[in-house]
C-alpha positions in Angstrom: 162.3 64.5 100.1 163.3 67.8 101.9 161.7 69.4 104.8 159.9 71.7 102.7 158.8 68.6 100.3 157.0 67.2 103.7 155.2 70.3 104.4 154.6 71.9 102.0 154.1 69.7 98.5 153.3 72.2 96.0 156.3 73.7 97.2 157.9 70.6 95.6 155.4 70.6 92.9 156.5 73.5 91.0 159.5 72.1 90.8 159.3 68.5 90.1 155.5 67.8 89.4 156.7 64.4 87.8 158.6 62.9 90.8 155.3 63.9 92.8 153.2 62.0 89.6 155.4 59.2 90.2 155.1 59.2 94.0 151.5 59.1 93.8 151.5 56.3 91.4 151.1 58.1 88.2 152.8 58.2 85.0 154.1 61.6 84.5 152.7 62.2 80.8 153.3 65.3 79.6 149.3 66.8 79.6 149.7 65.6 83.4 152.8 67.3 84.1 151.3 70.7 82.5 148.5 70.4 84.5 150.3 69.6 87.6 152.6 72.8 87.4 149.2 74.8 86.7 147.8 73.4 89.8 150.8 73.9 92.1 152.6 76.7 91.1 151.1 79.0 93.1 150.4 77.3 96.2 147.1 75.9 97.7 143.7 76.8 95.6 140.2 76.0 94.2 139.8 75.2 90.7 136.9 73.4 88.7 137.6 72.0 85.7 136.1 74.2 83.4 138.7 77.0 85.3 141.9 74.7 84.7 140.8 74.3 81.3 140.5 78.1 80.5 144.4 78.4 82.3 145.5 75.4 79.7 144.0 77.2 76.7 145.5 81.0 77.7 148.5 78.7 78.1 148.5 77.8 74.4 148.7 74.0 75.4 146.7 72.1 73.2 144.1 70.2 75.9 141.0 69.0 75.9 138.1 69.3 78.5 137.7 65.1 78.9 141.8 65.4 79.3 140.7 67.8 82.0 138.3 66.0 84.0 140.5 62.8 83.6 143.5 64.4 85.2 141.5 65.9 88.1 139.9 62.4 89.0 143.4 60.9 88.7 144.9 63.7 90.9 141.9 63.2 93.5 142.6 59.2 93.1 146.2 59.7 93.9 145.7 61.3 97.0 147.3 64.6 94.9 143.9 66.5 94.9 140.5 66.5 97.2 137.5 67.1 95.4 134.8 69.2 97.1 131.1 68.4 96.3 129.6 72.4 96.4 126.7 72.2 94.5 125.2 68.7 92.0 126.4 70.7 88.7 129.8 70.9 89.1 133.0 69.8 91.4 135.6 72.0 93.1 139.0 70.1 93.6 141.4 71.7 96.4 144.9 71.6 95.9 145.1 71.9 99.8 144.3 67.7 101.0 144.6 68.3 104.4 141.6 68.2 107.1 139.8 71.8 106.8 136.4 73.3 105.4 135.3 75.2 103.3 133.0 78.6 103.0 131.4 78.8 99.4 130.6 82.4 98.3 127.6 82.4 96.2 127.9 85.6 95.0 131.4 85.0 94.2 130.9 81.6 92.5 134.0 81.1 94.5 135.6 78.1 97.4 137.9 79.6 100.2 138.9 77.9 103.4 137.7 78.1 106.2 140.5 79.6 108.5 142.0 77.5 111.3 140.2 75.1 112.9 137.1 76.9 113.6 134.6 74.2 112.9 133.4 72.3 115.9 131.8 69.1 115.1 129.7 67.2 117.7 126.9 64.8 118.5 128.3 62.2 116.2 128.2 59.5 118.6 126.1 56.6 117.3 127.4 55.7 113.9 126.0 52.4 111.9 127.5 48.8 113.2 131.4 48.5 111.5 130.7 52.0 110.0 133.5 54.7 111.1 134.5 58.6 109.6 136.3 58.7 106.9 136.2 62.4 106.9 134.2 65.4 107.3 133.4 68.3 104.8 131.7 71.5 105.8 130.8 73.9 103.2 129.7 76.6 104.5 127.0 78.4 101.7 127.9 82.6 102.5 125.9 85.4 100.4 126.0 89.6 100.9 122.8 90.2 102.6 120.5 92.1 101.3 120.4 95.8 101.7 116.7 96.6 103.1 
């Protein structure tokens, strides 16, 4: 894997989105490999399923909606994707897996990260007996106030 591979996987995506399949422990099929260059090609983003599905059927690829939601668990399985609980009707997956957060724009419908490291965490001392943090996701809820 090159330098750029390491830093900066959908990089590496665009261009072999089956040796990354494979690499995550995948079978590159070729609804998975269509999906993958749809999620990557452009670099780091926020997509729910019913959005990737829309991209597969302006890309006259013959997909369905299960396929969908099937891939994007697989991807989130393999470590390729992290899914982002913003609201209990429907799931954001973030092509970006690395430790940030998130703002949600309600107005917007729409995920963004949260620039930098600008969340500060704290008074998570006492956690349960042989319980430790796996991770921690912010979502940050945003809306245009209102004009009074």
């Amino acid at each position: 894997m090159t330098a750029n591979c390491t830093l900066r996987p959908a990089f590496c995506a665009t261009r072999d989105v089956s040796g990354m399949l494979r690499r995550a422990g995948l079978r590159p099929t070729r609804q998975r490999v269509f999906l993958g260059r749809l999620l990557y090609a452009n670099g780091h983003r926020h997509v729910t399923a019913e959005t990737l599905y829309e991209e597969a059927k302006n890309s006259e690829i013959g997909v369905s909606l299960a396929t969908i939601y099937n891939a994007l668990n697989q991807f989130t399985e393999a470590g390729l994707l992290r899914e982002l609980a913003v609201d209990g009707s429907r799931a954001w997956f973030d092509t970006n897996v690395s430790e940030h957060h998130h703002f949600f724009l309600e107005d917007e419908n729409r995920v963004v990260d949260i620039p930098g490291s600008t969340v500060d965490i704290n008074g998570v001392d006492s956690l349960p007996d042989g319980m430790e943090i796996a991770r921690v996701d912010v979502i940050v809820r945003l809306r245009r106030k209102s004009s009074d």
